[in-house]
FISE-374936 format. One record per residue (C-alpha): x, y, z; residue in three letters; residue number from 1. Coordinates in nm, 2 decimals. Last residue first. Layout:
REM FISE-374936
xx:X, yy:Y, zz:Z, mardo:ALA, rovex:NUM
...
//
This chain:
REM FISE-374936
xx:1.50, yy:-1.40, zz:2.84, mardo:UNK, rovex:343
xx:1.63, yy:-1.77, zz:2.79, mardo:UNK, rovex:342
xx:1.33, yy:-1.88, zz:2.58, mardo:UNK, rovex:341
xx:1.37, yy:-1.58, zz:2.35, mardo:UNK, rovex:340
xx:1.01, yy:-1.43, zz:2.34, mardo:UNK, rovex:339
xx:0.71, yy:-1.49, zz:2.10, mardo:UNK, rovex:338
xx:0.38, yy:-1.27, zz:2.06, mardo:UNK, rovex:337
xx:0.14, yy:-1.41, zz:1.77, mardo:UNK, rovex:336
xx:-0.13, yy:-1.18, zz:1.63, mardo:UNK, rovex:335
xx:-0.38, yy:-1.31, zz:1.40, mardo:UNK, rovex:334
xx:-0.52, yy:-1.24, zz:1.05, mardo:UNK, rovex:333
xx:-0.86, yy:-1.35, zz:0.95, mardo:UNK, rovex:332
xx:-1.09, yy:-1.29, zz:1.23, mardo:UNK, rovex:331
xx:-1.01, yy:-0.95, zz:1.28, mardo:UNK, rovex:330
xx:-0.99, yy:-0.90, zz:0.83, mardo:UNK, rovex:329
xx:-1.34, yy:-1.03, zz:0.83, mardo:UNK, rovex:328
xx:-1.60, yy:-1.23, zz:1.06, mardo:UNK, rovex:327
xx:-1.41, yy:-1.09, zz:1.38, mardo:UNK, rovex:326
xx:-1.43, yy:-0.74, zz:1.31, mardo:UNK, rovex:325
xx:-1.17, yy:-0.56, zz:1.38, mardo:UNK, rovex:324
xx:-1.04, yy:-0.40, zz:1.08, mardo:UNK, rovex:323
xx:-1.42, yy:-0.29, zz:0.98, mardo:UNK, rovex:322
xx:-1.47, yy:-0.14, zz:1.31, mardo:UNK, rovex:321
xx:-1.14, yy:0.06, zz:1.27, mardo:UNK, rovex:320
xx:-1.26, yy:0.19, zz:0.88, mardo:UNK, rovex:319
xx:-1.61, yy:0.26, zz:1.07, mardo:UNK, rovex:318
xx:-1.43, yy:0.55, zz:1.27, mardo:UNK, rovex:317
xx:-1.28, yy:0.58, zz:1.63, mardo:UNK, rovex:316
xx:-1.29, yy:0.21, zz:1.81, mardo:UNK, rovex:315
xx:-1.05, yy:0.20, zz:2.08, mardo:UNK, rovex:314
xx:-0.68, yy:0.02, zz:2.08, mardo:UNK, rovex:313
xx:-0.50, yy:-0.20, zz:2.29, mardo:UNK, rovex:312
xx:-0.76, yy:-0.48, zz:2.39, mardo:UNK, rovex:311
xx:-0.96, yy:-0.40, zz:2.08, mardo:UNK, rovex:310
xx:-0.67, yy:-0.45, zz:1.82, mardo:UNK, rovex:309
xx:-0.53, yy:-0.76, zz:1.99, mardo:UNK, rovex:308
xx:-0.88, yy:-0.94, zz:2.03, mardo:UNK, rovex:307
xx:-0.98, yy:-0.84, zz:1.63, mardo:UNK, rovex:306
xx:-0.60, yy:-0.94, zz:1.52, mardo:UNK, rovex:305
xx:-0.71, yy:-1.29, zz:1.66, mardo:UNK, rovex:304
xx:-0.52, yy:-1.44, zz:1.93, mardo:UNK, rovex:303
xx:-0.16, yy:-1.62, zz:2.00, mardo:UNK, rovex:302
xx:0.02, yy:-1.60, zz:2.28, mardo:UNK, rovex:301
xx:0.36, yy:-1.59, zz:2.46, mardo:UNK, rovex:300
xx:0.48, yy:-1.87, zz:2.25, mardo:UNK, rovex:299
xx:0.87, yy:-1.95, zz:2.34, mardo:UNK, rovex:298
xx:1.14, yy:-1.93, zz:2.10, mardo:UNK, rovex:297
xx:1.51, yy:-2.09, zz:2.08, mardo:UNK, rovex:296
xx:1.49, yy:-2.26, zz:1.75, mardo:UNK, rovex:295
xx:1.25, yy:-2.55, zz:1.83, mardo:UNK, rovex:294
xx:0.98, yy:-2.36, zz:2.02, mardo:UNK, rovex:293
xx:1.03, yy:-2.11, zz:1.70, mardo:UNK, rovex:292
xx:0.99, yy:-2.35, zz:1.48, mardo:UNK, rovex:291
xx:0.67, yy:-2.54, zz:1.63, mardo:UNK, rovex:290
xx:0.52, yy:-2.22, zz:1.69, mardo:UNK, rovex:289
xx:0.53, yy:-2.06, zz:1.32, mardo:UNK, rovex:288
xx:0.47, yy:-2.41, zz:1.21, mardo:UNK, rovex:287
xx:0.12, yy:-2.39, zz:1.43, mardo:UNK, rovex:286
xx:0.09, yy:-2.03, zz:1.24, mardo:UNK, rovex:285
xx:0.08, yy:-2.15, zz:0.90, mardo:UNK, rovex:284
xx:0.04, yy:-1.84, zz:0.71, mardo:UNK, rovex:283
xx:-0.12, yy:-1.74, zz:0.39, mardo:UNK, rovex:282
xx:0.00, yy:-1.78, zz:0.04, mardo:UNK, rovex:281
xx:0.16, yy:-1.44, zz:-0.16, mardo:UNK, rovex:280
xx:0.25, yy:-1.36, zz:-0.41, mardo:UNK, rovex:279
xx:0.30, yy:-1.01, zz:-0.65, mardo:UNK, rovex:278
xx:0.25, yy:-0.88, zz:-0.94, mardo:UNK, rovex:277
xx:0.44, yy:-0.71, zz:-1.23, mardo:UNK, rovex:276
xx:0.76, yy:-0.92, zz:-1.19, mardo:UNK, rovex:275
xx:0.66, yy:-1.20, zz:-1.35, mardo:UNK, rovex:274
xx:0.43, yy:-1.12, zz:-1.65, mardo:UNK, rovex:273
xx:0.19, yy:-1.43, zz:-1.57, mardo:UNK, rovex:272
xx:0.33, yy:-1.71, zz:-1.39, mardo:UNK, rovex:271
xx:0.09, yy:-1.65, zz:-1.15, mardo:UNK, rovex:270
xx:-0.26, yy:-1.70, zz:-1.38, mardo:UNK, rovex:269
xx:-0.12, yy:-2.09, zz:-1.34, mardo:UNK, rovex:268
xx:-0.35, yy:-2.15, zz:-1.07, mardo:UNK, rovex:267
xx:-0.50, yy:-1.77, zz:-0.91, mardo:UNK, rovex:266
xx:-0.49, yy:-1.43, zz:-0.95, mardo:UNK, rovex:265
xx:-0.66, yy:-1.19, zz:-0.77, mardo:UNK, rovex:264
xx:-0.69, yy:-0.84, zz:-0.93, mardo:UNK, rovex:263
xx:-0.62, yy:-0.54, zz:-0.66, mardo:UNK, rovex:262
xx:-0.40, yy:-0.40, zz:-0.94, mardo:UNK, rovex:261
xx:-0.21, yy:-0.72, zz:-0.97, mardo:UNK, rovex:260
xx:-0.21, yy:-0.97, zz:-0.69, mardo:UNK, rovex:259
xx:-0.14, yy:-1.34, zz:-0.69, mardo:UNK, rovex:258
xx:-0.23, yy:-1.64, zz:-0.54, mardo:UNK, rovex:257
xx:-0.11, yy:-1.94, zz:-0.31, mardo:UNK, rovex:256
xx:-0.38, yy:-2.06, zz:-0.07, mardo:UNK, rovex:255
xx:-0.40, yy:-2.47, zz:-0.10, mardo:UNK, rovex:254
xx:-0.60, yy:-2.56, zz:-0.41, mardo:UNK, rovex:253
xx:-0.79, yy:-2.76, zz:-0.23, mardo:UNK, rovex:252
xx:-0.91, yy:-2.46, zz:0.00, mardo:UNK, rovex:251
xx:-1.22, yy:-2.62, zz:0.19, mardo:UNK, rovex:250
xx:-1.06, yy:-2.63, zz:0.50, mardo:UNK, rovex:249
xx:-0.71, yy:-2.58, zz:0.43, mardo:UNK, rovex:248
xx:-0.62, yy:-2.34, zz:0.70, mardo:UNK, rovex:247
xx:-0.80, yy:-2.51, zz:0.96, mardo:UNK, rovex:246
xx:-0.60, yy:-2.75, zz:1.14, mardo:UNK, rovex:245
xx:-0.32, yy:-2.63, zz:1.11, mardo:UNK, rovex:244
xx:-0.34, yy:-2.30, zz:1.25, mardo:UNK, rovex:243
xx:-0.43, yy:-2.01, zz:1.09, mardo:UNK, rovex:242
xx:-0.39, yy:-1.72, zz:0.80, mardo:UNK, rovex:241
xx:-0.32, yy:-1.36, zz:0.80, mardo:UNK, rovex:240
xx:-0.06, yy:-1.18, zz:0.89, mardo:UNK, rovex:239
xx:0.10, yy:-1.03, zz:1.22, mardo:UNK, rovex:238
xx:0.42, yy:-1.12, zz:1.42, mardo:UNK, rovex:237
xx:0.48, yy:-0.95, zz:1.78, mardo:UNK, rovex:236
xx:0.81, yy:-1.02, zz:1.89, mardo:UNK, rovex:235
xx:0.92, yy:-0.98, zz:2.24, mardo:UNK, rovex:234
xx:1.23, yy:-0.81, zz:2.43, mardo:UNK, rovex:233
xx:1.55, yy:-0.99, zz:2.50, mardo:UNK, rovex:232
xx:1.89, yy:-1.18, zz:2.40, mardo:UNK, rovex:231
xx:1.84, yy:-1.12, zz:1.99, mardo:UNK, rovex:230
xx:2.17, yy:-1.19, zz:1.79, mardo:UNK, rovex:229
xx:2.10, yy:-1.57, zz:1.80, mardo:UNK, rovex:228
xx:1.78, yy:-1.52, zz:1.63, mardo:UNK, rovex:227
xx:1.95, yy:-1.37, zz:1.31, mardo:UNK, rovex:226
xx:2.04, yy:-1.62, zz:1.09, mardo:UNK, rovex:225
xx:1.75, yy:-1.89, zz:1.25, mardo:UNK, rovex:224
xx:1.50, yy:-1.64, zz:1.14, mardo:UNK, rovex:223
xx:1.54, yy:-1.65, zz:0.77, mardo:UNK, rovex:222
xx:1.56, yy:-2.00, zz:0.72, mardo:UNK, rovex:221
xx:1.22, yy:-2.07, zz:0.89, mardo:UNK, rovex:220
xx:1.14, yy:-1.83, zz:0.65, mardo:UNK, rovex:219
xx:1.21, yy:-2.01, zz:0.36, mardo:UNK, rovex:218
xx:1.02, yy:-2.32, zz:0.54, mardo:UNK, rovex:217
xx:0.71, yy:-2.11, zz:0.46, mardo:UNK, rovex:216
xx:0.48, yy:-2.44, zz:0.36, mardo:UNK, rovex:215
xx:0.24, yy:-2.46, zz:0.13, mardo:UNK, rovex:214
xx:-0.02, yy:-2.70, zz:0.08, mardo:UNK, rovex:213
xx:-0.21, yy:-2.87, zz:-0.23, mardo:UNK, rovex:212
xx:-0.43, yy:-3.13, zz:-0.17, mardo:UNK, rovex:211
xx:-0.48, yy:-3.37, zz:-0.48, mardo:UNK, rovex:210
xx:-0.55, yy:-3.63, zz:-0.28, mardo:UNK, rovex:209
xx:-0.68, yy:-3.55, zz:0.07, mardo:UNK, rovex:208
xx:-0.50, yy:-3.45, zz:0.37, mardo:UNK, rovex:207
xx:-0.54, yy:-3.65, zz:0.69, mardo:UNK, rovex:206
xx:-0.16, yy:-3.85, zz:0.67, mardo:UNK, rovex:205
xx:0.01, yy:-3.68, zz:0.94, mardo:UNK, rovex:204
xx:0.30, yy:-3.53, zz:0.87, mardo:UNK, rovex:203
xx:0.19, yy:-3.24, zz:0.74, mardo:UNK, rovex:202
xx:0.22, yy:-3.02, zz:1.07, mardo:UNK, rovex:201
xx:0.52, yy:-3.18, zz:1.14, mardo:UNK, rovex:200
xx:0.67, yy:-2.97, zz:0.88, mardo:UNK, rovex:199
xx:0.82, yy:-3.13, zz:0.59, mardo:UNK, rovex:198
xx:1.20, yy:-3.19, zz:0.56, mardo:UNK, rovex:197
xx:1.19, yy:-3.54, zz:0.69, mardo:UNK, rovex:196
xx:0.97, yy:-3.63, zz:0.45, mardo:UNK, rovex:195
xx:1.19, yy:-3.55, zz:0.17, mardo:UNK, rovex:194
xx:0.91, yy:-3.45, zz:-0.15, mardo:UNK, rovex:193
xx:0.93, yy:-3.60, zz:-0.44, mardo:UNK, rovex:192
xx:0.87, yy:-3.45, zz:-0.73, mardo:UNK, rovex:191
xx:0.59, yy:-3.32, zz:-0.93, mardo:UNK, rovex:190
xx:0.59, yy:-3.12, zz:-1.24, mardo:UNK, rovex:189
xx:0.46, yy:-2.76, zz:-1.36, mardo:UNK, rovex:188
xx:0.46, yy:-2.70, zz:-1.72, mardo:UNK, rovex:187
xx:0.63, yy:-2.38, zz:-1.89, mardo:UNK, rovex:186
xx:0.61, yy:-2.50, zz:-2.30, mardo:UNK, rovex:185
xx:0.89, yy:-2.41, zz:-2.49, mardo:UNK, rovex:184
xx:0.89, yy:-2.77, zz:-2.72, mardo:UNK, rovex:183
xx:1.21, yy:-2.91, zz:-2.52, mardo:UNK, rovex:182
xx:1.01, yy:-2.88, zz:-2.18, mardo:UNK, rovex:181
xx:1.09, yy:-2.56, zz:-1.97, mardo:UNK, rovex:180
xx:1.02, yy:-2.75, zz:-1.60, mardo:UNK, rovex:179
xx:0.84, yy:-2.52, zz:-1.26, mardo:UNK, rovex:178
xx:0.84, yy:-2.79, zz:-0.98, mardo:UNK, rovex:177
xx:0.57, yy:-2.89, zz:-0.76, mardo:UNK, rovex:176
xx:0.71, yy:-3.10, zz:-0.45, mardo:UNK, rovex:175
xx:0.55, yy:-3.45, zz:-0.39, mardo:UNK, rovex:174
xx:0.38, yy:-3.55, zz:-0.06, mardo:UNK, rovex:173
xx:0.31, yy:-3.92, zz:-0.03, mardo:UNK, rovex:172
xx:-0.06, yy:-4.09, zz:-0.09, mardo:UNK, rovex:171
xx:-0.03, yy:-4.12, zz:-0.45, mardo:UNK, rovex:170
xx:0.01, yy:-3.72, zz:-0.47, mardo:UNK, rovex:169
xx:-0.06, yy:-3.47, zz:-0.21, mardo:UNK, rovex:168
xx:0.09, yy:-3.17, zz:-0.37, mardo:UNK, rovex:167
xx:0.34, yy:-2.94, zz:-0.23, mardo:UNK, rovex:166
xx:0.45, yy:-2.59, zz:-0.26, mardo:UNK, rovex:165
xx:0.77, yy:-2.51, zz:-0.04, mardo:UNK, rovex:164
xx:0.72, yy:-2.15, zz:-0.01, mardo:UNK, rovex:163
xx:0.92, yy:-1.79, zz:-0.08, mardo:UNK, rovex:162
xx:0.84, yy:-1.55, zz:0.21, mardo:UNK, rovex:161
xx:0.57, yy:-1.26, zz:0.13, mardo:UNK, rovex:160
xx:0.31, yy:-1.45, zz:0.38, mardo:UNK, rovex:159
xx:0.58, yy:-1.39, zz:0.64, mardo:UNK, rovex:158
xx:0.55, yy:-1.01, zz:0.60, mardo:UNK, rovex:157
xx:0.20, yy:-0.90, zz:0.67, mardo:UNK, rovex:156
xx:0.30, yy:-0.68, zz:0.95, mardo:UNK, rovex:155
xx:0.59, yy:-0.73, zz:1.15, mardo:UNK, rovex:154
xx:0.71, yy:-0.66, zz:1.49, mardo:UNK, rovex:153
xx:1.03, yy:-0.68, zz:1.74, mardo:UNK, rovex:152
xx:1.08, yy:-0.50, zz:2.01, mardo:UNK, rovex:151
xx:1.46, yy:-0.44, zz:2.17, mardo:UNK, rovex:150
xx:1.74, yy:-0.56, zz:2.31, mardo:UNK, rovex:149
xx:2.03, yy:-0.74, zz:2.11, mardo:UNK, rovex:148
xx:2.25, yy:-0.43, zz:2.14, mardo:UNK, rovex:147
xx:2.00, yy:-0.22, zz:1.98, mardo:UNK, rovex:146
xx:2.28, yy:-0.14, zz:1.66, mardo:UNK, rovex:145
xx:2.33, yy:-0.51, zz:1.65, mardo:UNK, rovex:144
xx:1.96, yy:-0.58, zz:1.63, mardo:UNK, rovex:143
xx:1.97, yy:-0.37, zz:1.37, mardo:UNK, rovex:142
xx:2.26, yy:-0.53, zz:1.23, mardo:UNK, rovex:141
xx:2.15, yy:-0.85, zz:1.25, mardo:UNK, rovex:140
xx:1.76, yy:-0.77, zz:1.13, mardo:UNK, rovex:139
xx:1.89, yy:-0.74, zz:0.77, mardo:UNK, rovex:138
xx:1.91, yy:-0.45, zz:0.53, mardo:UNK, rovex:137
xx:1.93, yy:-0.15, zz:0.74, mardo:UNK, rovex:136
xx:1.76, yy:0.17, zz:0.83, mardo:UNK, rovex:135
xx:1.76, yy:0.44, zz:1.09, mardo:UNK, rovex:134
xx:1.51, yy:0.61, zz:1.22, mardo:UNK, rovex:133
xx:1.57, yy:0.93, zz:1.49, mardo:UNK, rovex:132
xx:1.47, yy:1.19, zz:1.18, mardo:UNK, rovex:131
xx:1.12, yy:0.95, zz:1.10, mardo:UNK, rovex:130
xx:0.85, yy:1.19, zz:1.20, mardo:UNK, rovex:129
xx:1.08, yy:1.43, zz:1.00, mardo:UNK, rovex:128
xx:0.95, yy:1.22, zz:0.66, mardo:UNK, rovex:127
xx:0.81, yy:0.88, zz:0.76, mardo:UNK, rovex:126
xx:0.63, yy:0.84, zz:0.43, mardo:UNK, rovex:125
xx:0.95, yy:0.96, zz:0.20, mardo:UNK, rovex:124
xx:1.19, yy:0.78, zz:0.38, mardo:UNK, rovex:123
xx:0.92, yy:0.50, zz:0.32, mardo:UNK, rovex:122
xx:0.93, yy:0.56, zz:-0.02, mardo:UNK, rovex:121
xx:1.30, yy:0.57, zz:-0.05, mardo:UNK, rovex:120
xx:1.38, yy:0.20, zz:0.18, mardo:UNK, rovex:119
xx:1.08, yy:0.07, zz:-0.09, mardo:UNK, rovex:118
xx:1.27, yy:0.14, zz:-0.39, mardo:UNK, rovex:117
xx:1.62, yy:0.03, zz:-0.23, mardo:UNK, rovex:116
xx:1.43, yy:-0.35, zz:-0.15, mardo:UNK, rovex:115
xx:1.64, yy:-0.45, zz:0.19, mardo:UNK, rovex:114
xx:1.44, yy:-0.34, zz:0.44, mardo:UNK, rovex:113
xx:1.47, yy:-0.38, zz:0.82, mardo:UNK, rovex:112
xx:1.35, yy:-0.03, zz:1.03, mardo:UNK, rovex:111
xx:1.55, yy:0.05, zz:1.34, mardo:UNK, rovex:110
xx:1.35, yy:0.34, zz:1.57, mardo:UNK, rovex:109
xx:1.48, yy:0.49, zz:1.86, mardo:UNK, rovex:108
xx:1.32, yy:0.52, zz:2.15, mardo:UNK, rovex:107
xx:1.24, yy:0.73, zz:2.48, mardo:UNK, rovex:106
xx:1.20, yy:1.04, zz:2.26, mardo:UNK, rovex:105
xx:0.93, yy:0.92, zz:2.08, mardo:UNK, rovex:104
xx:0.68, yy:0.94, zz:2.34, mardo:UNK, rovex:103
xx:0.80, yy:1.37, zz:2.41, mardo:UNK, rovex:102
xx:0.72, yy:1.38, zz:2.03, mardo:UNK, rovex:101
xx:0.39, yy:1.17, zz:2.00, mardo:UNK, rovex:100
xx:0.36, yy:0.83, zz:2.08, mardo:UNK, rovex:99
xx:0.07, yy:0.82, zz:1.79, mardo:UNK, rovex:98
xx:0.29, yy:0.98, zz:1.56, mardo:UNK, rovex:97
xx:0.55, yy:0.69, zz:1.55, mardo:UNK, rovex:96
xx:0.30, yy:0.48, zz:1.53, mardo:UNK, rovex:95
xx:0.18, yy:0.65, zz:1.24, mardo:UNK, rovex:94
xx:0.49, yy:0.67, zz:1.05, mardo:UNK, rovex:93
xx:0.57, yy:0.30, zz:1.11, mardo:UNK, rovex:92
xx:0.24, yy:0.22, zz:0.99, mardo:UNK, rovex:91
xx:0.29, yy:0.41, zz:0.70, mardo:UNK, rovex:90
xx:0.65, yy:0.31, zz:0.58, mardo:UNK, rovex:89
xx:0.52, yy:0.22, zz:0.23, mardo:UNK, rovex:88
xx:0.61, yy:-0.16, zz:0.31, mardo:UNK, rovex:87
xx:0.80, yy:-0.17, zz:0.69, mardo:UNK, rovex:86
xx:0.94, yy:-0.52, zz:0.62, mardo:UNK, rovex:85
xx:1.08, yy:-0.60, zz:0.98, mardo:UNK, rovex:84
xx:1.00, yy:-0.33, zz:1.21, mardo:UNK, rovex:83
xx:1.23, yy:-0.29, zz:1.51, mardo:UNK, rovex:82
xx:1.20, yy:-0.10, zz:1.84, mardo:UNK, rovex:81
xx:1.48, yy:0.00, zz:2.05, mardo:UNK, rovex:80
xx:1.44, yy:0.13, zz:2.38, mardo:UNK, rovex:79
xx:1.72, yy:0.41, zz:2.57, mardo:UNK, rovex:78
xx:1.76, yy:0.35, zz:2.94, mardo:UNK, rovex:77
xx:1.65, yy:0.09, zz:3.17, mardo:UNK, rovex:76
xx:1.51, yy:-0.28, zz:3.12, mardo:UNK, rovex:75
xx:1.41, yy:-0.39, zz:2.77, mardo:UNK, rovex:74
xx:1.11, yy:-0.62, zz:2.99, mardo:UNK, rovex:73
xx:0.94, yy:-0.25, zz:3.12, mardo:UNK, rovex:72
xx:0.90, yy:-0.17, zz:2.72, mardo:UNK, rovex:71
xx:0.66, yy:-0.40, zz:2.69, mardo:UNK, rovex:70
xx:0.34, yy:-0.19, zz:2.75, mardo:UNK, rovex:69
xx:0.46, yy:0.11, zz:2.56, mardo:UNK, rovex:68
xx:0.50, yy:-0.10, zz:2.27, mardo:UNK, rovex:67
xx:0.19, yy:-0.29, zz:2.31, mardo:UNK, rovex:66
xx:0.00, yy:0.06, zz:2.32, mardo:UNK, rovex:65
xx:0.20, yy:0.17, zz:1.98, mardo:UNK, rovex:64
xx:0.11, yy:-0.17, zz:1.85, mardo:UNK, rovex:63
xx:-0.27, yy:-0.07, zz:1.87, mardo:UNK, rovex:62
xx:-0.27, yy:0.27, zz:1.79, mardo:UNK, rovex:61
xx:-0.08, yy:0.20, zz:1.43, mardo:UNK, rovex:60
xx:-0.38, yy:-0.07, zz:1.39, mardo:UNK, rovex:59
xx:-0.61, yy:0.14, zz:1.42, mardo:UNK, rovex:58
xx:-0.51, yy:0.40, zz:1.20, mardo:UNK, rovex:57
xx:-0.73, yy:0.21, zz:0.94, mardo:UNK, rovex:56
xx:-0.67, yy:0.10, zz:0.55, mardo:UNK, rovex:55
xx:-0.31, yy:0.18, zz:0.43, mardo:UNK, rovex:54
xx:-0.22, yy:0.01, zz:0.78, mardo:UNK, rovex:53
xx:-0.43, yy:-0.31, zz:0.73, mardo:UNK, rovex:52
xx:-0.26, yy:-0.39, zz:0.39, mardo:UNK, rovex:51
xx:-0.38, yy:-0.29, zz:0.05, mardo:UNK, rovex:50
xx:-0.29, yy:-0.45, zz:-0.30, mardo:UNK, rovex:49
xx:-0.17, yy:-0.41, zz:-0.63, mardo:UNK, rovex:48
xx:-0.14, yy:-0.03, zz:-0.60, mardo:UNK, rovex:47
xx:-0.42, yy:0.28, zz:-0.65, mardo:UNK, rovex:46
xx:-0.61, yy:0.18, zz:-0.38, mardo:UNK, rovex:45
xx:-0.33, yy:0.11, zz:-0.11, mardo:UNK, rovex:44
xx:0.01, yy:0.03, zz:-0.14, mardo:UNK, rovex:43
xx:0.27, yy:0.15, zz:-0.41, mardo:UNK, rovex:42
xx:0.42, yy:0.09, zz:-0.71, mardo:UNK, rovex:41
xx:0.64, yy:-0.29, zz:-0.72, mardo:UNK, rovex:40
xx:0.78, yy:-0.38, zz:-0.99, mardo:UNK, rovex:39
xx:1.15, yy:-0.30, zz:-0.97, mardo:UNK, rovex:38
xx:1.29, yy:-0.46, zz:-0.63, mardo:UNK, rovex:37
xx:1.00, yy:-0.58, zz:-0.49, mardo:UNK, rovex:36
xx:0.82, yy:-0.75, zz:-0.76, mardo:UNK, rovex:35
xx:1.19, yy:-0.90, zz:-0.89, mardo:UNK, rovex:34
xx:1.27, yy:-0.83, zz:-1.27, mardo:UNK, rovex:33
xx:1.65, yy:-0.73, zz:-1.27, mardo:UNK, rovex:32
xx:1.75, yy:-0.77, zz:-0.85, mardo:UNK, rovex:31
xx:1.56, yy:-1.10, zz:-0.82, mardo:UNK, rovex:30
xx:1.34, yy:-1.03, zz:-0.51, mardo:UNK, rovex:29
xx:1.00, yy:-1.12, zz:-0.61, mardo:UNK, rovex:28
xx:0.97, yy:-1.35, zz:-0.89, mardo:UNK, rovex:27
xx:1.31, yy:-1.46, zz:-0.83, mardo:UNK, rovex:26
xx:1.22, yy:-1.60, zz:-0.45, mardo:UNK, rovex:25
xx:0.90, yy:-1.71, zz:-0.61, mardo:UNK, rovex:24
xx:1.09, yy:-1.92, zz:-0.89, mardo:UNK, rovex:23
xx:1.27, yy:-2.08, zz:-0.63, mardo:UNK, rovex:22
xx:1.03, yy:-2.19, zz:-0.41, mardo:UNK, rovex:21
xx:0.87, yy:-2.35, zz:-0.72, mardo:UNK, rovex:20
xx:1.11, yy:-2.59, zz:-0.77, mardo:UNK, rovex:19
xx:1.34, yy:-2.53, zz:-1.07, mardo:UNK, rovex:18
xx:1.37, yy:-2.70, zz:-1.39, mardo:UNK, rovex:17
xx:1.49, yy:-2.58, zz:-1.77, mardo:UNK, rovex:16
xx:1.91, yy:-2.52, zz:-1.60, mardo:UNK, rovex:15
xx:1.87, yy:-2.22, zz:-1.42, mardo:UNK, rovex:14
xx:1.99, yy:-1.99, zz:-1.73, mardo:UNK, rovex:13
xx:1.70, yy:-2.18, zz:-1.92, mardo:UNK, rovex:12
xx:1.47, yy:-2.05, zz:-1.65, mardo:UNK, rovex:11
xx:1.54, yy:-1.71, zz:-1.67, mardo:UNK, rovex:10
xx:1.52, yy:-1.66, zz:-1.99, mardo:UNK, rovex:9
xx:1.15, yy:-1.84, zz:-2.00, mardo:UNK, rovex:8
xx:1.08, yy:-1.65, zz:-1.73, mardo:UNK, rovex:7
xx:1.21, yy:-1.32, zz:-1.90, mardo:UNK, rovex:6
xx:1.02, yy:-1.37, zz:-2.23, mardo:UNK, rovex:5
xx:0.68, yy:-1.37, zz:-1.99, mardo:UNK, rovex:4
xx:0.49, yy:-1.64, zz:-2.02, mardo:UNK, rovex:3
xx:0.22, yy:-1.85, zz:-2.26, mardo:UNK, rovex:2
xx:0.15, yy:-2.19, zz:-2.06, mardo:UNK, rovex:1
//
C-alpha cells in the first residue's frame, strides 16, 4: 500500500501497529493532519460531501417543530437547546430562522464543537441569527451552562465516531489492525477480538466468513462522560444506517468508506492522503438502544427520517420531496428520540 509520508510517520511514532479505531481517531481529529481540524473545506457541492441540511430546508422545519413540541417536558422559564457537531452551522442557522425572532427568544442556543475551523465557519453561517449562541467544546459544559435541562440533537454525527472494525475470521471475530512491516509496506492484520467487548448485536454467530462489521463503541465512550450531567429533556439523534438485522445485508465489505470531493472511496482507497478526506461507516442503531438502555437511557422511538420529516414538516419544493422519500435519503437515515430513564 503506497501512503501518505505522514501515515507512515505517524505510525512508526505509534509503535508500527495500531488497530484501526485508532488510525480513524488520527485521521480525523489529530490536531497536525486530522480531516476536521485542518483538512476539512466545506459542505455541500463544492466540499467532500453534503448532508441533509446543505440540501433541503426541510429538515431545519422539522426539528424546529420537535423543538417547540418538547419544550413543555424542560418545565418553566428560559429552554436550552443543544446541537452536538453543528458542521457548517446551517441547520442550526435555519432553525434558528424558522422560530423566528419573537420564537428565539424563549431559548438559548449551546452549540458542541471542538474542531476551531469549524467553530469559525459556523460563526460565520449563523451570523446575528446566532448573537444568543454560545459555543463549547464538549456537551458537559453546555449542559452545565442549561443546568442539565435542555434538547438534545444531532445530525449525521455518530457515523463520524472512530469504529472497532472487525472481520469474521475462522468462525471468531478478529479486529483489523493497521501494521508498518520492516520492508515499508502499510498491510492490514487481524487480531483477536475480546468477546466480551463486542456488542451483543454480534454475538450471535449468523454472519458469514469474511464479514466485515463495524462497531461505534468510540461513541459509546463518548456519551457515558457526559450522560450523567443531563437530568431532563430528550435527544433526537439522526444518521443514516439501521438496525441489526439489516445493515449488512448484502454489504460484505461492512459500510466503511471514504469521501473526497463527493468521490467515494472504498477498501484500502482510505488510507489514501490522510487528512484530505473523510470516514465514515453507517450506524448501528439497535447498539444505539442497547447502550443507552444500559447507560441510563430509555427509547422513545425510532422511525424513518421520511416519517419524522412529514409528521413535523410540509412539503414546499422538490429538494424536500427528495429528502423524504422513503426509497432514498427518508428511508435511509432514521430518527431515534431517547430520554434519561429517571426524567
Amino acid at each position: 500500500m503506497n501512503a501518505f509520508p505522514t501515515l507512515r510517520q505517524w505510525l512508526t511514532a505509534q509503535g508500527g501497529a495500531v488497530p484501526f479505531r485508532q488510525y480513524m481517531e488520527a485521521a480525523l481529529h489529530d490536531p497536525e493532519f486530522g480531516y476536521y481540524s485542518r483538512g476539512i473545506a466545506t459542505v455541500g457541492r463544492g466540499g467532500d460531501f453534503s448532508t441533509s441540511a446543505s440540501l433541503s430546508g426541510m429538515l431545519a422545519r422539522a426539528i424546529t417543530a420537535w423543538a417547540g413540541e418538547q419544550r413543555a417536558a424542560l418545565g418553566p422559564g428560559l429552554c436550552h437547546l443543544i446541537e452536538i457537531g453543528p458542521g457548517t452551522g446551517q441547520l442550526h442557522r435555519d432553525l434558528l430562522r424558522a422560530m423566528g425572532w419573537r420564537g428565539r427568544m424563549g431559548w438559548r442556543s449551546h452549540l458542541v464543537e471542538r474542531s476551531p475551523k469549524l467553530r469559525a465557519m459556523q460563526r460565520r453561517t449563523l451570523g446575528i441569527a446566532g448573537w444568543r449562541a454560545h459555543w463549547h467544546d464538549n456537551p458537559v459544559s453546555a449542559l452545565r451552562a442549561a443546568g442539565g435541562r435542555a434538547l438534545i440533537f444531532s445530525n449525521e454525527l455518530v457515523d463520524a465516531f472512530p469504529v472497532t472494525l472487525l472481520q469474521r475470521d475462522g468462525g471468531a471475530w478478529q479486529e483489523v489492525w493497521l501494521e508498518l512491516m520492516p520492508d515499508g509496506r502499510l498491510v492490514e492484520t487481524l487480531r483477536p477480538a475480546e468477546r466480551n467487548s463486542l456488542p451483543a448485536s454480534l454475538k450471535a454467530d449468523r454472519f458469514p466468513e469474511g464479514q466485515r462489521v463495524e462497531a461505534h463503541d468510540s461513541h459509546r465512550q463518548w456519551l457515558r462522560d457526559w450522560l450523567p450531567h443531563w437530568k431532563s429533556g430528550t435527544m433526537l439523534t439522526i444518521d443514516y444506517g439501521s438496525e441489526a438485522e439489516t445493515l449488512y445485508y448484502r454489504r460484505p465489505q461492512g459500510t466503511l468508506r471514504g469521501y473526497h470531493r463527493h468521490e467515494r472511496l472504498e477498501g484500502l482507497r482510505i488510507y489514501r492522503d490522510p487528512g484530505q478526506c473523510d470516514l465514515t461507516a453507517d450506524v448501528n442503531f439497535t447498539d444505539l438502544q442497547d447502550w443507552g438502555a444500559a447507560d441510563g437511557l430509555r427509547t422513545v422511538s425510532l422511525e424513518s427520517q421520511s416519517h419524522f420529516l412529514t409528521r413535523h414538516a410540509g412539503v414546499r419544493n422538490s429538494a424536500d420531496a427528495w429528502l423524504a422519500d422513503e426509497s432514498g435519503p427518508g428511508g435511509a437515515f432514521l430518527c431515534l428520540q431517547q430520554k434519561p430513564a429517571a426524567g
